[in-house]
N, CA, C and O atoms as a GROMACS GRO file, in nm:
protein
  272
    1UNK      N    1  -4.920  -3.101  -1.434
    1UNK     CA    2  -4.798  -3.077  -1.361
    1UNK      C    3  -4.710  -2.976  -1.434
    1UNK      O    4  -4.720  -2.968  -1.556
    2UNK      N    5  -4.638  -2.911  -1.377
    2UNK     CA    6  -4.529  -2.794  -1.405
    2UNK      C    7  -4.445  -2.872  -1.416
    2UNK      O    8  -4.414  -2.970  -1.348
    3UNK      N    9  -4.371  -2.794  -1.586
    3UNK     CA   10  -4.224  -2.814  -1.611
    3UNK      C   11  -4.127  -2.816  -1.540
    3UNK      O   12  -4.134  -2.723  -1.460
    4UNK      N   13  -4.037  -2.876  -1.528
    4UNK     CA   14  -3.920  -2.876  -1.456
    4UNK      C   15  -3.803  -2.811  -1.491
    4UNK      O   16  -3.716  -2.843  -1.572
    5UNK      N   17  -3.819  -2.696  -1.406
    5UNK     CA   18  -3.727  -2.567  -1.414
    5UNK      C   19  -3.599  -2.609  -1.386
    5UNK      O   20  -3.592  -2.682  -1.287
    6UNK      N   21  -3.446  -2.576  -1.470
    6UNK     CA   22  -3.309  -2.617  -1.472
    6UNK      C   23  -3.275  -2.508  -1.453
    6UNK      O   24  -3.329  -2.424  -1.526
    7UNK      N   25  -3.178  -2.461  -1.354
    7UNK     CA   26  -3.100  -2.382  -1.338
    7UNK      C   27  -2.919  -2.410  -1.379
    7UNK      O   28  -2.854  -2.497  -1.321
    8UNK      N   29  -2.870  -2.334  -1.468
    8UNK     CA   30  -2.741  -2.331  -1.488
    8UNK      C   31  -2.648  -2.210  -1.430
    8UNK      O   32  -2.658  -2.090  -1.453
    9UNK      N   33  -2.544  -2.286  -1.341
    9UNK     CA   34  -2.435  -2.168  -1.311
    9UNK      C   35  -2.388  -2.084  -1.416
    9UNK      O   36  -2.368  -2.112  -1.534
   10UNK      N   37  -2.378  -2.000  -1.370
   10UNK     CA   38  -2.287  -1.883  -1.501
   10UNK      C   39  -2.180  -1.961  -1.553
   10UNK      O   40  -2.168  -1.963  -1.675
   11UNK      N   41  -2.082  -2.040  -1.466
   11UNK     CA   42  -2.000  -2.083  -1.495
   11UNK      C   43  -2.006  -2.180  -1.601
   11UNK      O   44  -1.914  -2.202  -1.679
   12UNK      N   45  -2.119  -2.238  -1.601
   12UNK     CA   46  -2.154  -2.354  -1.734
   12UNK      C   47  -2.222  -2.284  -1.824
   12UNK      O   48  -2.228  -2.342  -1.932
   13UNK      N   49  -2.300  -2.136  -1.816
   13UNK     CA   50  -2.338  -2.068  -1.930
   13UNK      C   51  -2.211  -2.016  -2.023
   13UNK      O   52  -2.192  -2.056  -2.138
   14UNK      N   53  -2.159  -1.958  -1.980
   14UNK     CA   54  -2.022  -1.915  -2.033
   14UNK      C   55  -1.931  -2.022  -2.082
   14UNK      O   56  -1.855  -2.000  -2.176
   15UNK      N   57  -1.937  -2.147  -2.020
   15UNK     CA   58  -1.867  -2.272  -2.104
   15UNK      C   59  -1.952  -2.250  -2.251
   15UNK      O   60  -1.901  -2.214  -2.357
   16UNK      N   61  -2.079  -2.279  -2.228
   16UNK     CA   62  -2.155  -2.315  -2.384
   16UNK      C   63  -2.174  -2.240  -2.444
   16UNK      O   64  -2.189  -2.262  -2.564
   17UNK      N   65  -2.188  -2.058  -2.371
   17UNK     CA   66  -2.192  -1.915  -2.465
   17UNK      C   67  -2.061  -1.853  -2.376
   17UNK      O   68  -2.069  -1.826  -2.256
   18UNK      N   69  -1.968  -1.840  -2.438
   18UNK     CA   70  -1.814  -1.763  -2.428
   18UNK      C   71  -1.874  -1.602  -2.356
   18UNK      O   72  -1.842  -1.542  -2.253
   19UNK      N   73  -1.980  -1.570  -2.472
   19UNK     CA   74  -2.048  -1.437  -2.507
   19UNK      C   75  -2.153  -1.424  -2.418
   19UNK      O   76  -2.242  -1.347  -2.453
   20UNK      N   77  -2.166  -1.481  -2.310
   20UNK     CA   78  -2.308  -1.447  -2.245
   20UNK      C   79  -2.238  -1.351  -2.148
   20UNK      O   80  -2.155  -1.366  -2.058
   21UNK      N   81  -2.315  -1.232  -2.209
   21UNK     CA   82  -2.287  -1.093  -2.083
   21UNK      C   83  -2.334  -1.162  -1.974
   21UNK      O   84  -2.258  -1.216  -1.894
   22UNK      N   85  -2.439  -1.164  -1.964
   22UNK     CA   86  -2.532  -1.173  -1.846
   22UNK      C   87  -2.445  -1.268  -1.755
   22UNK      O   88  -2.455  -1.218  -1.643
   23UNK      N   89  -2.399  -1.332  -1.749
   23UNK     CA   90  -2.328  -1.485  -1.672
   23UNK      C   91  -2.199  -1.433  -1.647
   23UNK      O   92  -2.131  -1.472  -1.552
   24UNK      N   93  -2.162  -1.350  -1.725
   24UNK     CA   94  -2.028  -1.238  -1.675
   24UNK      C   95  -2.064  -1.180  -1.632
   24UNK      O   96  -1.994  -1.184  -1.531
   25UNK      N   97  -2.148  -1.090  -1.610
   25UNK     CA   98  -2.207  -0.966  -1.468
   25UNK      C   99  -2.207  -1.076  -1.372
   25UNK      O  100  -2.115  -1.084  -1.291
   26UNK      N  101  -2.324  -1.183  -1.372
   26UNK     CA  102  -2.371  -1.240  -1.285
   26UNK      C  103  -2.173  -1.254  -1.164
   26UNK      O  104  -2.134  -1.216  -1.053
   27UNK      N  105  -2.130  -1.313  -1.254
   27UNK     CA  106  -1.966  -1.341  -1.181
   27UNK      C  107  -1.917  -1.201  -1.164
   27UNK      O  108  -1.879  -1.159  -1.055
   28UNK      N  109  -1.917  -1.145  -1.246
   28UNK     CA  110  -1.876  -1.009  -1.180
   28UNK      C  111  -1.927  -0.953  -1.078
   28UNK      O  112  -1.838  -0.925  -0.997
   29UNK      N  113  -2.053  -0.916  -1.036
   29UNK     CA  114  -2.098  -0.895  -0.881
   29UNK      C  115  -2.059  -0.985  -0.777
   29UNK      O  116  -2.075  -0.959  -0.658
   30UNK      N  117  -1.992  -1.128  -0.836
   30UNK     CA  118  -1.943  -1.152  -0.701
   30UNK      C  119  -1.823  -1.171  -0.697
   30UNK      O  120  -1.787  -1.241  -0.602
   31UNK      N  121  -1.703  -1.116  -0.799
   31UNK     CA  122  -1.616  -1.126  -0.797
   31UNK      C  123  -1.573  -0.965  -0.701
   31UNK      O  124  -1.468  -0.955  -0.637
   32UNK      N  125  -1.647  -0.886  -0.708
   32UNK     CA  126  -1.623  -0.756  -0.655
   32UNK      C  127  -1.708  -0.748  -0.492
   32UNK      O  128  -1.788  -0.672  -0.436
   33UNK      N  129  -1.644  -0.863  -0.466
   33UNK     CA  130  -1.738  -0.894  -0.349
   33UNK      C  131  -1.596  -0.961  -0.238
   33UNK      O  132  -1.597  -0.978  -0.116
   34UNK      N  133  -1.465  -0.992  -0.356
   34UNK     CA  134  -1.388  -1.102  -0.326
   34UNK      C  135  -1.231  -1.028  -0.319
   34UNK      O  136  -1.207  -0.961  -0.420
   35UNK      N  137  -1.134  -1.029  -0.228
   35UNK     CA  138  -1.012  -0.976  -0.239
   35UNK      C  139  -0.996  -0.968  -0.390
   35UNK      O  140  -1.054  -1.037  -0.474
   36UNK      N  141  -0.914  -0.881  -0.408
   36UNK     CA  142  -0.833  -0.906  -0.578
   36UNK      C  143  -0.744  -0.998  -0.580
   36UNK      O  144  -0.703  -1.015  -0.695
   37UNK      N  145  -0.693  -1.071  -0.498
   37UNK     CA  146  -0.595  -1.164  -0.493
   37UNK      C  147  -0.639  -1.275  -0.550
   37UNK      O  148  -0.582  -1.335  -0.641
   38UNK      N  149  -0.814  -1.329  -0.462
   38UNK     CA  150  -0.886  -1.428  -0.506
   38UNK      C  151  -0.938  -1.432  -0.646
   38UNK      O  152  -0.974  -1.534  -0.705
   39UNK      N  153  -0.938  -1.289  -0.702
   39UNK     CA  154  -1.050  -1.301  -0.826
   39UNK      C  155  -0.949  -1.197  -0.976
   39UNK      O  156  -0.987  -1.143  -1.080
   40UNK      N  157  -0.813  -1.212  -0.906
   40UNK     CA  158  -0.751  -1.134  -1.025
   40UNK      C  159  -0.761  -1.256  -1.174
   40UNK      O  160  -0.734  -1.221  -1.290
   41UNK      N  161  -0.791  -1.350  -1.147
   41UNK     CA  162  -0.734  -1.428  -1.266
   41UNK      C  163  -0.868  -1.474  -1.367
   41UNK      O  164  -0.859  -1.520  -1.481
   42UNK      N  165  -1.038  -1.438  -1.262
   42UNK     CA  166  -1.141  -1.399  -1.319
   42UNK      C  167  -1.143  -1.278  -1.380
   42UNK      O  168  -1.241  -1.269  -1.453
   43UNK      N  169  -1.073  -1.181  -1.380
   43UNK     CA  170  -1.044  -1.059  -1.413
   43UNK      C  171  -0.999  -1.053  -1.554
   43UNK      O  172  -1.046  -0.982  -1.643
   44UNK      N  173  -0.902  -1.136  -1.563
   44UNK     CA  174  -0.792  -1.149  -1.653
   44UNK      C  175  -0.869  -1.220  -1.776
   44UNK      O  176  -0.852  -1.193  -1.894
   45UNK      N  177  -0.938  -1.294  -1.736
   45UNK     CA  178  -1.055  -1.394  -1.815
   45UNK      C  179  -1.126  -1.289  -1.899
   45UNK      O  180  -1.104  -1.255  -2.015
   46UNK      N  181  -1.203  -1.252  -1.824
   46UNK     CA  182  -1.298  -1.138  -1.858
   46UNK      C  183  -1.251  -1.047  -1.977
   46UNK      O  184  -1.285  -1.046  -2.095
   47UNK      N  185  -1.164  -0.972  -1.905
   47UNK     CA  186  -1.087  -0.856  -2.015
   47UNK      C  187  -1.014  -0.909  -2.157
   47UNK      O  188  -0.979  -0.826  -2.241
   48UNK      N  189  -0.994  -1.051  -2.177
   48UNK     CA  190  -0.934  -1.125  -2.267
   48UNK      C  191  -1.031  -1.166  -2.339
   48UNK      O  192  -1.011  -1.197  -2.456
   49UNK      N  193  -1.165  -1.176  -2.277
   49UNK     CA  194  -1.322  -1.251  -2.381
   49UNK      C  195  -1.335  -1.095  -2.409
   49UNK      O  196  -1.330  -1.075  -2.530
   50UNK      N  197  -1.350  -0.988  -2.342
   50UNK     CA  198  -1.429  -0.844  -2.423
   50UNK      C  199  -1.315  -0.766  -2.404
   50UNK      O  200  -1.300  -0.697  -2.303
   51UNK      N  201  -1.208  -0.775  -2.523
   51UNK     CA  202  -1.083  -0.633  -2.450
   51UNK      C  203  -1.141  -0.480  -2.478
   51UNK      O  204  -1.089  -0.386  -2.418
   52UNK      N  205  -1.230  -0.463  -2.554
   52UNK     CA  206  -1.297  -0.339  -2.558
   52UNK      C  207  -1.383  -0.268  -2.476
   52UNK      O  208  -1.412  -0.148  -2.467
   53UNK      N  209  -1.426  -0.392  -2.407
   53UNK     CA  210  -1.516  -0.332  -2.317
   53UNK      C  211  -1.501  -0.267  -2.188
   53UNK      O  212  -1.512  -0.328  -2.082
   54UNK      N  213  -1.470  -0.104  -2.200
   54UNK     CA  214  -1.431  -0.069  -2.080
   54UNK      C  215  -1.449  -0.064  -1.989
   54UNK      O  216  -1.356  -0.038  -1.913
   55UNK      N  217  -1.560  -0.084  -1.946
   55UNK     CA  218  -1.688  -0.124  -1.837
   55UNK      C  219  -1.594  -0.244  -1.736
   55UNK      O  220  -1.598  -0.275  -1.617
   56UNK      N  221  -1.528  -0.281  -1.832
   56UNK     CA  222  -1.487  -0.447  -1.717
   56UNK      C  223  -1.355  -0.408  -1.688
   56UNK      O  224  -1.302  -0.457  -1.588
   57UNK      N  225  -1.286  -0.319  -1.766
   57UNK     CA  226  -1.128  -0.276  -1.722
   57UNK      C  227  -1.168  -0.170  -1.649
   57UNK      O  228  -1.098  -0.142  -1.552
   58UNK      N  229  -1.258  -0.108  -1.671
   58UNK     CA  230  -1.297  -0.005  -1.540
   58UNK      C  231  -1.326  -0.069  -1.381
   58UNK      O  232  -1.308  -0.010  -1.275
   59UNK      N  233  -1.361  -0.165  -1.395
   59UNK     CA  234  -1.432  -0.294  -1.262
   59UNK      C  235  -1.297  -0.329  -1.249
   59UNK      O  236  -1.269  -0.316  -1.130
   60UNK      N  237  -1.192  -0.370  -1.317
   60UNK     CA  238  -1.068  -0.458  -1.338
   60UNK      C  239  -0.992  -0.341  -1.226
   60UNK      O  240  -0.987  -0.337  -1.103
   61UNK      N  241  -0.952  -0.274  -1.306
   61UNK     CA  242  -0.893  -0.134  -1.251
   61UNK      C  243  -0.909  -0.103  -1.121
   61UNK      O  244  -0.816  -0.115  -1.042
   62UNK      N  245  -1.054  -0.051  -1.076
   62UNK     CA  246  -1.089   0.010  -0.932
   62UNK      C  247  -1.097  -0.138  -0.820
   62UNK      O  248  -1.121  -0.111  -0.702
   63UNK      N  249  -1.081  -0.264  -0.851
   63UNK     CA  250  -1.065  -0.335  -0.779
   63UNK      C  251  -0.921  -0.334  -0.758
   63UNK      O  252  -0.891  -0.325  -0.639
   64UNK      N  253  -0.803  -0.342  -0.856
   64UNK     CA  254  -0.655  -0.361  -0.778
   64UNK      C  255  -0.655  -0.201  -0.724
   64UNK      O  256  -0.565  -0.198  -0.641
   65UNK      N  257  -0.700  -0.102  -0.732
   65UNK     CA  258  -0.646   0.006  -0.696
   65UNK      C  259  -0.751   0.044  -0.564
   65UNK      O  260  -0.686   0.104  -0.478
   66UNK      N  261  -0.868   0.029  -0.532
   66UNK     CA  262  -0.943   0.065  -0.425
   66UNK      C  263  -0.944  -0.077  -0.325
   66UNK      O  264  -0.983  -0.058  -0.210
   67UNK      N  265  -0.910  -0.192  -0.356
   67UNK     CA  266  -0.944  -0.308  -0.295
   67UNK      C  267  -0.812  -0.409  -0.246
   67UNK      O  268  -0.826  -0.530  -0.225
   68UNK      N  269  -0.717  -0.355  -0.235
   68UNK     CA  270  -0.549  -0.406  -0.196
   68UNK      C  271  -0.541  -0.423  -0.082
   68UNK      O  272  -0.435  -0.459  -0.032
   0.00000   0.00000   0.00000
């Protein structure tokens, strides 16, 4: 018999790794999917775990300014 495959939400990867890119993209493609109203405060999250990473203030950015 086959192992029994567990799937974890991003949302509980990122509880147990702060640092998991991957589980932050994963939320990021669907946060840019979502008014900025709904997902400014995932935003805010984001840019506060990586403030260097411009990649996500660039995503941060063109969502309040192309998506209002």
């Amino acid at each position: 018999m086959a192992g029994v495959v567990t799937i974890i939400s991003p949302e509980k990867r990122i509880e147990l790794n702060s640092y998991d890119v991957d589980a932050w993209n994963l939320l990021l493609r669907e946060a840019q999917t979502k008014p900025i109203d709904h997902v400014r405060d995932f935003y805010e999250k984001l840019v506060t775990q990586f403030p260097n990473a411009g990649r996500y203030w660039k995503a941060f950015i063109e969502h309040e300014v192309f998506c209002h």
